[in-house]
C-alpha positions as CSV (number, residue, x, y, z in Angstrom):
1,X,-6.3,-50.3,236.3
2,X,-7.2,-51.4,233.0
3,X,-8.8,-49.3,230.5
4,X,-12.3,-50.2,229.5
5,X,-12.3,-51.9,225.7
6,X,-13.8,-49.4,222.9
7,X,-17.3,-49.2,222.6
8,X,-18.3,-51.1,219.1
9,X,-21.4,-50.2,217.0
10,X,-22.8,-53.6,218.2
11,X,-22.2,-51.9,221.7
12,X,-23.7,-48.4,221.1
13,X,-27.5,-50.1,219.4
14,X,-27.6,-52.7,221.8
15,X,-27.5,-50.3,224.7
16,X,-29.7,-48.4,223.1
17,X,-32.2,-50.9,222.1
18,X,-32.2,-52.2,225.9
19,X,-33.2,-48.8,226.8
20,X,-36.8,-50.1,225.3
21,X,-37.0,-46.7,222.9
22,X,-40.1,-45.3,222.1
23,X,-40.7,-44.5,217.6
24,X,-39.5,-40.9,218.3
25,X,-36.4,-41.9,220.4
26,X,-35.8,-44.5,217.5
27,X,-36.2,-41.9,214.8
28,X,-33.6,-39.4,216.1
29,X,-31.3,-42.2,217.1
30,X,-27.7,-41.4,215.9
31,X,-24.3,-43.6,215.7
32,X,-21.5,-41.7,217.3
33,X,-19.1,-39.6,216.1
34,X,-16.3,-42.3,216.9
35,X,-18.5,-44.7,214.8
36,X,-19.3,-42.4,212.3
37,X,-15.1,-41.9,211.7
38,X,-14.7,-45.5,211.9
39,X,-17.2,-45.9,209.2
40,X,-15.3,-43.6,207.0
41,X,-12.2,-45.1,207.2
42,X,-12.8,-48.4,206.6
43,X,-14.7,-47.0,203.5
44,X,-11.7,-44.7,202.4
45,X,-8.8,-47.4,203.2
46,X,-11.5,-50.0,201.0
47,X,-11.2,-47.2,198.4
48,X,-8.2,-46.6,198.2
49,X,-5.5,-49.9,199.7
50,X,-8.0,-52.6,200.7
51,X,-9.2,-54.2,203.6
52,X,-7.5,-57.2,206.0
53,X,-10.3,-59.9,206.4
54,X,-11.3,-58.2,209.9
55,X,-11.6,-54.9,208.5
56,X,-13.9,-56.2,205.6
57,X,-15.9,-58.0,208.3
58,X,-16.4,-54.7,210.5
59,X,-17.2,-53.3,207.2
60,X,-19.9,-55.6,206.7
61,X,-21.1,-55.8,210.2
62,X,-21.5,-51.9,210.0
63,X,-23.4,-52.2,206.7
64,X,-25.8,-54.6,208.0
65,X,-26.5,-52.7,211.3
66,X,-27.2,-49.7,209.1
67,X,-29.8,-51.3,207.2
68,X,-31.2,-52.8,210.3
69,X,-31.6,-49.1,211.8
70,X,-33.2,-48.2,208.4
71,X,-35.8,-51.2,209.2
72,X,-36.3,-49.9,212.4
73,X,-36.7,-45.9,211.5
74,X,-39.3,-47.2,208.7
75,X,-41.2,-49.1,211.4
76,X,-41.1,-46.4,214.1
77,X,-42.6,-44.1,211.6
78,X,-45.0,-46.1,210.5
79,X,-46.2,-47.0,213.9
80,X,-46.4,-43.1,214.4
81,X,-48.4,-43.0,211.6
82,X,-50.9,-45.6,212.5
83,X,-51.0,-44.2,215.9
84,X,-52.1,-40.6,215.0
């Protein structure tokens, strides 16, 4: 039996995102801990050695979903705002 292919950052907001969230669910949303390590590694080893071109583009694919969460927090509030 095959083992099932790491869950990606892509993997863990789409699911989440399919879930149809409601602001609050959105607001308390949190990556994983295994995303949050991969995160720091890829920032350490771009400290400290470099990154491979596919480690610079998980890099950038994990900036860019991080500032697409921070769009979507920001909006959630607001739309709790609006709503109260």
């Amino acid at each position: 039996m095959a083992a099932a292919p790491p869950t990606t950052l892509v993997d863990e907001i789409t699911d989440f995102l399919i879930t149809s969230p409601t602001p609050e669910e959105i607001i308390a949303f949190k990556t994983s801990e295994a995303a949050n390590h991969r995160l720091h590694e890829l920032l350490d080893k771009n400290r400290n050695e470099g990154l491979s071109p596919e480690e610079r583009e998980e890099l950038n694919d994990f900036l860019s979903l991080g500032h697409l969460l921070t769009i979507l927090v920001a909006k959630a509030r607001l739309q709790l705002e609006r709503n109260a």
